[in-house]
C-alpha positions in Angstrom: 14.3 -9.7 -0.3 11.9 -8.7 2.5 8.5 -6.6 2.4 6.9 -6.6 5.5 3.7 -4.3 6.1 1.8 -3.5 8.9 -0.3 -1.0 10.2 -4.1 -2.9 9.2 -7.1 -3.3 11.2 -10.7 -3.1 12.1 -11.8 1.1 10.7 -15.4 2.4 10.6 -16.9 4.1 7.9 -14.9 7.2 7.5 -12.0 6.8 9.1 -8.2 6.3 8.6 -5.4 4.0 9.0 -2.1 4.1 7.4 -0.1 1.6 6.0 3.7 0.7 6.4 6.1 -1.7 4.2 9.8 -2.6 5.7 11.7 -3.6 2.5 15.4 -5.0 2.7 17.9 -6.9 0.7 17.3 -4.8 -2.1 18.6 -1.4 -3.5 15.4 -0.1 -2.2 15.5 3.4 -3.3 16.2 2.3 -6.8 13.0 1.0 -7.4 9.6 1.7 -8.0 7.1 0.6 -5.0 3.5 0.6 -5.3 0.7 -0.8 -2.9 -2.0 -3.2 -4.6 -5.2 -4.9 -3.0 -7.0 -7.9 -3.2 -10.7 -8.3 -1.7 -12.9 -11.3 -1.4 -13.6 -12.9 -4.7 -12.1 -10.4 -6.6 -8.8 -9.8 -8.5 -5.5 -8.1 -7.1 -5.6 -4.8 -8.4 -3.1 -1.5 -8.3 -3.8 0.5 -5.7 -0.8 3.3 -5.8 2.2 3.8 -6.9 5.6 5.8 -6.5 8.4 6.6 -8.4 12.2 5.7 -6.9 12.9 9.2 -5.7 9.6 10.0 -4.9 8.6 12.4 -6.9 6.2 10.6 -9.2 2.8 8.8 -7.9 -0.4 7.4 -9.5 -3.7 6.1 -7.6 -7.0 4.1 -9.1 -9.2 6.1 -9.7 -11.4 4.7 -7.0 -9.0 5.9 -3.9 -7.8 9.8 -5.4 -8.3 12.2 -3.2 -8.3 9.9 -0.5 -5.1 7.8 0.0 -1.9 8.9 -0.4 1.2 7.1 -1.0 4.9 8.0 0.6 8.2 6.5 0.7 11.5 7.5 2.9 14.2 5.7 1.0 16.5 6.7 4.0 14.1 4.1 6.2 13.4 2.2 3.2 9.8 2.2 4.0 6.5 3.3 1.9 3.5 4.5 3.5 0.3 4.4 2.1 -2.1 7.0 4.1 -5.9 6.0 4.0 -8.8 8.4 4.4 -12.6 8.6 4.1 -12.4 4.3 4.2 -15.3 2.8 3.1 -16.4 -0.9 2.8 -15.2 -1.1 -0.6 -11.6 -0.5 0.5 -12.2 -3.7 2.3 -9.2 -5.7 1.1 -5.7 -7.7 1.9 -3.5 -5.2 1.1 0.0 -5.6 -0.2 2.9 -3.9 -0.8 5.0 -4.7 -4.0 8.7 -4.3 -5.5 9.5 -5.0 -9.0 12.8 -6.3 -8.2 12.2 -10.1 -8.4 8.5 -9.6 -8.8 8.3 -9.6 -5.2 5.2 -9.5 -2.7 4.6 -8.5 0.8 2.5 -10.9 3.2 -0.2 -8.9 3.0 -2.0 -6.9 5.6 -5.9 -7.0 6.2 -7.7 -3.5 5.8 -11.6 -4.2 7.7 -13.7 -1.0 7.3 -17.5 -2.1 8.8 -19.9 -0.8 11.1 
């Protein structure tokens, strides 16, 4: 199993960047895929999520309206579109797969002045 995501980076204050995940070795479009974060002294939380076909997705409450979260099972990649960034969307963000509990590397979202 392999979740590689990319796509991070230094954003000002109301800007965008969007976020991709490779997965492989799994039956990708099977499962569930969701994007999670992790800032500085703070716990790894749930950031968005999307259902195996696509159809389904949910967001924290503090990123609706703002970030939206896409897969293309053909590819097997998921997206995760970021809008409006702030400094609290600071974070390590990482892309997730139920199937063996498994984790990306991580990819580091910057959004300062």
């Amino acid at each position: 199993v392999q979740l590689v995501e990319s796509g991070g980076g230094l954003v000002q204050p109301g800007g965008s960047l969007r976020l991709s995940c490779a997965a492989s070795g799994f039956a990708f479009s099977m499962y569930r895929m969701s994007w999670h974060r992790q800032a500085p002294g703070k716990e790894r939380e749930l950031v968005a999520g999307i259902s195996p076909a696509g159809g389904s997705t949910n967001y924290a409450d503090s990123v609706k309206g703002r970030f939206t979260i896409s897969r293309d099972n053909a590819k097997n990649m998921v997206y995760l579109q970021m809008n409006s960034l702030n400094a609290d969307d600071t974070a390590v963000y990482y892309c997730y797969t139920p199937h063996r509990n498994f984790w990306g590397q991580g990819t580091q979202v910057t959004v300062s002045s």
